[in-house]
VOKE-912724 format. One record per atom (N, C-alpha, C): residue number from 1; y, z, x; residue in one letter. Coordinates in steps of 0.02 Angstrom, whole numbers, plus 50000, padded with zeros to 5 digits. Atoms other than C-alpha are relative to their C-alpha. Example, Ala and Ser with C-alpha at 12.3 -4.5 7.8 and 13.67 -1.06 7.14 Angstrom:
+-------+-------+-------+-------+-------+
: kolza :    c2 :    c3 :    c1 : bamar :
+-------+-------+-------+-------+-------+
:     1 : 49941 : 50000 : 50045 :     a :
:     1 : 49775 : 50390 : 50615 :     a :
:     1 : 50060 : 50000 : 50045 :     a :
:     2 : 49941 : 49997 : 49958 :     s :
:     2 : 49947 : 50357 : 50684 :     s :
:     2 : 50055 : 50037 : 49961 :     s :
+-------+-------+-------+-------+-------+
//
This chain:
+-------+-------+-------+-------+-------+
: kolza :    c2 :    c3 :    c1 : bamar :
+-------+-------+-------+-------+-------+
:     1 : 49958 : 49974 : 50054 :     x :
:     1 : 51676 : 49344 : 51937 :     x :
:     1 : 50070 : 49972 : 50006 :     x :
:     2 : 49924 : 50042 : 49971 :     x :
:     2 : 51836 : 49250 : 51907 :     x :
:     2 : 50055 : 50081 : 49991 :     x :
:     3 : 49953 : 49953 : 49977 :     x :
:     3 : 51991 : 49356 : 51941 :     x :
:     3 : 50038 : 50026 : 49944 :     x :
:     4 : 49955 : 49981 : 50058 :     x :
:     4 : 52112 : 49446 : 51806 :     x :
:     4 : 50067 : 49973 : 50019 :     x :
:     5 : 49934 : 50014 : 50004 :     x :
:     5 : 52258 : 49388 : 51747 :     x :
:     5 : 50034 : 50013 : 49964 :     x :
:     6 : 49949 : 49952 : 50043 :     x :
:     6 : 52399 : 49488 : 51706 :     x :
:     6 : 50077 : 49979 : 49984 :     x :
:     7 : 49929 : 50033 : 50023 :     x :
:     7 : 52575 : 49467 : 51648 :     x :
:     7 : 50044 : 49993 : 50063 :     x :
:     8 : 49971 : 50028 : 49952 :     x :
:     8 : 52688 : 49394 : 51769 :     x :
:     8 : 49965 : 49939 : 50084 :     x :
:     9 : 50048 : 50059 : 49968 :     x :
:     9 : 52546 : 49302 : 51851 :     x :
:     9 : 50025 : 49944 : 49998 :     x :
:    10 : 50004 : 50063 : 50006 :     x :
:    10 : 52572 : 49122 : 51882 :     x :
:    10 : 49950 : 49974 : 50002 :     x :
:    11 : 50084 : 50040 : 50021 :     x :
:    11 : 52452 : 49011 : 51814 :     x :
:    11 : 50008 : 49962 : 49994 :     x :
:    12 : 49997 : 50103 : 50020 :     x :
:    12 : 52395 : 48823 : 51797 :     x :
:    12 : 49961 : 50005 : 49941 :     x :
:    13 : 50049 : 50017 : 50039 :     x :
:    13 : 52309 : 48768 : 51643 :     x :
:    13 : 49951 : 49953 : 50037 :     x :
:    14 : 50023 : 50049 : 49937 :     x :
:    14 : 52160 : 48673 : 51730 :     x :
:    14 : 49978 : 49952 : 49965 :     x :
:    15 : 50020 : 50062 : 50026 :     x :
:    15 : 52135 : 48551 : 51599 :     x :
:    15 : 50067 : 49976 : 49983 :     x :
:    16 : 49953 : 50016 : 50023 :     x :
:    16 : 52323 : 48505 : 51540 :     x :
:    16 : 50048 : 50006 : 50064 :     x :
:    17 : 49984 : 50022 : 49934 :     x :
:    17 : 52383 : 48541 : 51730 :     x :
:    17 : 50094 : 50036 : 49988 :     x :
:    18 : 49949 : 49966 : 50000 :     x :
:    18 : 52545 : 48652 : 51664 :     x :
:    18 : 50001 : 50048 : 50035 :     x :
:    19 : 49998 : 49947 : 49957 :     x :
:    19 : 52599 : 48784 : 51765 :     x :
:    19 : 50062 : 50061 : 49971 :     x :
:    20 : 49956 : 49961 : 50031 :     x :
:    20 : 52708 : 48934 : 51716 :     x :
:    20 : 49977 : 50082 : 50008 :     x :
:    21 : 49996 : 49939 : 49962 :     x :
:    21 : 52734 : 49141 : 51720 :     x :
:    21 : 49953 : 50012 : 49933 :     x :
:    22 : 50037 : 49961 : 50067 :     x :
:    22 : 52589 : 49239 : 51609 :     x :
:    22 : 50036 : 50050 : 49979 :     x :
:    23 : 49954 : 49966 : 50035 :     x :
:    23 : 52713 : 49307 : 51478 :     x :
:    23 : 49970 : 50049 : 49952 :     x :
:    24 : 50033 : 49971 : 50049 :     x :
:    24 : 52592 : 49411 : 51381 :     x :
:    24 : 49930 : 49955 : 49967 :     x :
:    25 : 50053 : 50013 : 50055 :     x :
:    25 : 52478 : 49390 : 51235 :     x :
:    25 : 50027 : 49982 : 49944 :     x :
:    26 : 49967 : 50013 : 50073 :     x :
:    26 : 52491 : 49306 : 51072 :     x :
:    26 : 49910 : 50032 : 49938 :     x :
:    27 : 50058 : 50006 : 50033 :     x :
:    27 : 52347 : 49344 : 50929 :     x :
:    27 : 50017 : 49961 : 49935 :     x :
:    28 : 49999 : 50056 : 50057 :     x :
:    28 : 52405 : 49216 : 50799 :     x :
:    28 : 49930 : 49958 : 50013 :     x :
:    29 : 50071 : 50047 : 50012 :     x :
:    29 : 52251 : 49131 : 50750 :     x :
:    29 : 50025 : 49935 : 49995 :     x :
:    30 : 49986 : 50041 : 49983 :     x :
:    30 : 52336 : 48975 : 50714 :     x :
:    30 : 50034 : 49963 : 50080 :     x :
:    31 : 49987 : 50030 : 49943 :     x :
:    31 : 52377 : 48953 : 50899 :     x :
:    31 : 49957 : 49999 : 50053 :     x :
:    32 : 50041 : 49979 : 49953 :     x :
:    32 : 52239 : 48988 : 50966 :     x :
:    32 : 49974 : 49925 : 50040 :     x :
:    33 : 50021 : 50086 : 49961 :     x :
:    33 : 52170 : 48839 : 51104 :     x :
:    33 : 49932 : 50000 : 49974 :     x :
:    34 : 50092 : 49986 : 50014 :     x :
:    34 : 51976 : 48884 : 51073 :     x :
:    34 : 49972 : 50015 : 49934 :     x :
:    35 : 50038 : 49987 : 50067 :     x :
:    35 : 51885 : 48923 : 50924 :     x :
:    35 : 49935 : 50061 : 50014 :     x :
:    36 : 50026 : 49949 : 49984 :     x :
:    36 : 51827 : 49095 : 50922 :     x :
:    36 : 50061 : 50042 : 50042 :     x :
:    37 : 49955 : 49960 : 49977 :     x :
:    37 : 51969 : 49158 : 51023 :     x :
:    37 : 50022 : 50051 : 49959 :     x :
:    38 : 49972 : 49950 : 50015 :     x :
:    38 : 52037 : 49335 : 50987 :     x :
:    38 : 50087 : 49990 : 50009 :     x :
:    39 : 49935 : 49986 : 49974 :     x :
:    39 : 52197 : 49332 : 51079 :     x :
:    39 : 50007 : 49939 : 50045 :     x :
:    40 : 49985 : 50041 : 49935 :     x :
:    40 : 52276 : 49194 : 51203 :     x :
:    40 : 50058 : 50021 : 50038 :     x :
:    41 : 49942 : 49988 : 49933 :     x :
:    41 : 52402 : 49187 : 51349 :     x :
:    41 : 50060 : 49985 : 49973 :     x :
:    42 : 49936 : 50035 : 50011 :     x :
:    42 : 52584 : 49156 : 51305 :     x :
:    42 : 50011 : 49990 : 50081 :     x :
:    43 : 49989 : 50023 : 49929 :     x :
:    43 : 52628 : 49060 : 51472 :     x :
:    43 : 50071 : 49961 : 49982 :     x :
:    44 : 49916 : 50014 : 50001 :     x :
:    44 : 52818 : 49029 : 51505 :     x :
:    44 : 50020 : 49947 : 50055 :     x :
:    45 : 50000 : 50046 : 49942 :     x :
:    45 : 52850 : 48877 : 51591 :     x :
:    45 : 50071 : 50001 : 50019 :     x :
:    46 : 49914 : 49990 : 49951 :     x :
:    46 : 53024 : 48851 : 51713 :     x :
:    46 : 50034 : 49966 : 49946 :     x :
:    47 : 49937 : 50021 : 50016 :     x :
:    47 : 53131 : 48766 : 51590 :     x :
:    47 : 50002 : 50044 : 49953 :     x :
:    48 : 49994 : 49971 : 50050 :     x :
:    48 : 53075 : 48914 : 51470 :     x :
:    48 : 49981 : 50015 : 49932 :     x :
:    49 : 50031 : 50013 : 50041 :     x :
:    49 : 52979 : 48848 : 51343 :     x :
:    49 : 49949 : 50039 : 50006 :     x :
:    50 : 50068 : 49942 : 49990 :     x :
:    50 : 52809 : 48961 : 51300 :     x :
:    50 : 49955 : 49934 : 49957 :     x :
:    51 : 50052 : 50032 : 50034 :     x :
:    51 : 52660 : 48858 : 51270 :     x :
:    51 : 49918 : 50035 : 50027 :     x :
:    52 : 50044 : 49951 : 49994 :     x :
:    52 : 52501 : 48957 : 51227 :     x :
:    52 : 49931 : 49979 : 50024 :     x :
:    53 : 50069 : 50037 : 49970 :     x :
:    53 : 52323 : 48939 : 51317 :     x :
:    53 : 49950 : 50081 : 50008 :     x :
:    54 : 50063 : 49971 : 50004 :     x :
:    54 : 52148 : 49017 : 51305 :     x :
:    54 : 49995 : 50032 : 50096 :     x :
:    55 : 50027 : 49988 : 49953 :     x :
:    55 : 52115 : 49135 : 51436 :     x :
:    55 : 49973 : 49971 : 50066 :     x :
:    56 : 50045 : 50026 : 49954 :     x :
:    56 : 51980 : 49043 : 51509 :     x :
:    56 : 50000 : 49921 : 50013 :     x :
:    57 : 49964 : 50080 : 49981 :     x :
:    57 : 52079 : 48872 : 51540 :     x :
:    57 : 50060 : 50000 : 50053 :     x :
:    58 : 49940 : 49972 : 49956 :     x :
:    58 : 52200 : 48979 : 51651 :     x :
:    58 : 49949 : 50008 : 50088 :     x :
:    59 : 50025 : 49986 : 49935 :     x :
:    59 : 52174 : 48999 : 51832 :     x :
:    59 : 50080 : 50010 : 50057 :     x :
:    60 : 49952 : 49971 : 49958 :     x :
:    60 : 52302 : 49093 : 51947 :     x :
:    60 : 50035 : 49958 : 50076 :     x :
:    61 : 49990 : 50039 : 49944 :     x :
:    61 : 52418 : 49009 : 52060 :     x :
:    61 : 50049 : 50041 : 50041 :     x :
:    62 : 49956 : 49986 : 49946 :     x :
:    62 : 52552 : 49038 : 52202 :     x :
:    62 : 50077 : 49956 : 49956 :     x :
:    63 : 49946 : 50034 : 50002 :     x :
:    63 : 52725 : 49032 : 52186 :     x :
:    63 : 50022 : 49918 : 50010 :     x :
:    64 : 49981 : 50074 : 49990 :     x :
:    64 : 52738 : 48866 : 52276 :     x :
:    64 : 49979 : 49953 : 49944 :     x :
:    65 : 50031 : 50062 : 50062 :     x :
:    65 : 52613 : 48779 : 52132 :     x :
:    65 : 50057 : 50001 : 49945 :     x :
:    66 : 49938 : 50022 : 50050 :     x :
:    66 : 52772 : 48845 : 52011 :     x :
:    66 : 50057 : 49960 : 50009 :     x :
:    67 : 49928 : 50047 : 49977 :     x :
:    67 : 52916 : 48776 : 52118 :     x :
:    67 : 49964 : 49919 : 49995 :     x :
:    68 : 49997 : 50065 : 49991 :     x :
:    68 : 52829 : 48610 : 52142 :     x :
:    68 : 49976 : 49982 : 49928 :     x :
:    69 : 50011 : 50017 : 50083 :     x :
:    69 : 52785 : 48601 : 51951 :     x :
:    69 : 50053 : 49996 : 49952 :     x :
:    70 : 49927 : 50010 : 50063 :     x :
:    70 : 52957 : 48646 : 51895 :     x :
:    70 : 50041 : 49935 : 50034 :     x :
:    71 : 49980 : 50068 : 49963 :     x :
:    71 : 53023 : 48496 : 52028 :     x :
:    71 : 49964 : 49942 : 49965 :     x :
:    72 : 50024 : 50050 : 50023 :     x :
:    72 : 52900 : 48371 : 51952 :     x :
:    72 : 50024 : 49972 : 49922 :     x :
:    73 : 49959 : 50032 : 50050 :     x :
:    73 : 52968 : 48395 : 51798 :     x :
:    73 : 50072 : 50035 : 49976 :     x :
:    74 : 49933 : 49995 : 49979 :     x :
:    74 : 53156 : 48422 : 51846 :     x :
:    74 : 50048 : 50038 : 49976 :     x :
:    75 : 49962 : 49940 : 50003 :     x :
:    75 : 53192 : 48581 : 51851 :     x :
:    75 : 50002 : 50033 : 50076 :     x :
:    76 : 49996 : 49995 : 49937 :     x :
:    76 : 53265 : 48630 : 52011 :     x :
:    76 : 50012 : 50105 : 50010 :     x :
:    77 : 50002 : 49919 : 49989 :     x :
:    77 : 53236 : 48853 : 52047 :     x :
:    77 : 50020 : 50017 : 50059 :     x :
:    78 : 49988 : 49954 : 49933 :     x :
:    78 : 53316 : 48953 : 52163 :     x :
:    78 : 49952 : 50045 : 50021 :     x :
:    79 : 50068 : 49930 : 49979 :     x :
:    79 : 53195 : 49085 : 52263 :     x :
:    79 : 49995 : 50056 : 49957 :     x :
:    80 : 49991 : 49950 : 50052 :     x :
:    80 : 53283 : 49205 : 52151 :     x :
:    80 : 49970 : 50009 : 49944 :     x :
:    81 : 50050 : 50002 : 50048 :     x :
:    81 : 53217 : 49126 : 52008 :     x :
:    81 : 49933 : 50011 : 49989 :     x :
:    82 : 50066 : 49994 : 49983 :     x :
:    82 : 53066 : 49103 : 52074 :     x :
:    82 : 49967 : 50064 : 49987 :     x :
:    83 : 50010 : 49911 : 50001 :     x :
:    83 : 53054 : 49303 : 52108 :     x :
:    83 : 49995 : 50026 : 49936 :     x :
:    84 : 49982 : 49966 : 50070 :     x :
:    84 : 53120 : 49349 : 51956 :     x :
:    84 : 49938 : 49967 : 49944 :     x :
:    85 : 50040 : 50020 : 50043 :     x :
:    85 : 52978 : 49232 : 51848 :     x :
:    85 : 49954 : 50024 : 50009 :     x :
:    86 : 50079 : 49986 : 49972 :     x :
:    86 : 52830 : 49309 : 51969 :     x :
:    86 : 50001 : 50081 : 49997 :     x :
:    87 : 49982 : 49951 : 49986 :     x :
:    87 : 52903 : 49493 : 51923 :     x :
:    87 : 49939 : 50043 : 50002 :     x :
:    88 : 50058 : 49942 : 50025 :     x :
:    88 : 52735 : 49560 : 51864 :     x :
:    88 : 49939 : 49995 : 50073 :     x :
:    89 : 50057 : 50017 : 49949 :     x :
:    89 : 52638 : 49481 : 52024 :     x :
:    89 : 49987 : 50048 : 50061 :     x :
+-------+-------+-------+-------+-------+
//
């Protein structure tokens, strides 16, 4: 059974390889990733931007997978930040 994932979770998309804080839910149909989807993830990546993904393309990570994801693409987080993005975890 894969695991739940709730808001403030950090998650990777495992096909697009983004990483970011699970900010909620969206149910706009036009945003949906899948076809058939009800509802998807709003996922908040470190520079802040929200880009939305299907549930079941998410998979739960560790702080460290956010710090070295917001470094790759050059955004540099304090621990603070860090904390503060993983509030719901």
């Amino acid at each position: 059974m894969a695991e739940s994932l709730w808001v403030g979770h950090f998650v990777r998309h495992t096909a697009n390889g983004f990483v970011g804080v699970h900010a909620g839910f969206t149910r706009l149909t036009h945003l949906m990733e899948r076809p058939g989807d009800l509802k998807a993830v709003r996922v908040e990546l470190p520079d802040g931007s929200i880009k939305v993904a299907s549930e079941r393309s998410l998979e739960r990570v560790g702080a460290d997978e956010f710090r070295q994801y917001a470094a790759k693409t050059g955004i540099s987080l304090t621990d603070r930040q860090v904390a503060a993005a993983g509030r719901g975890a």
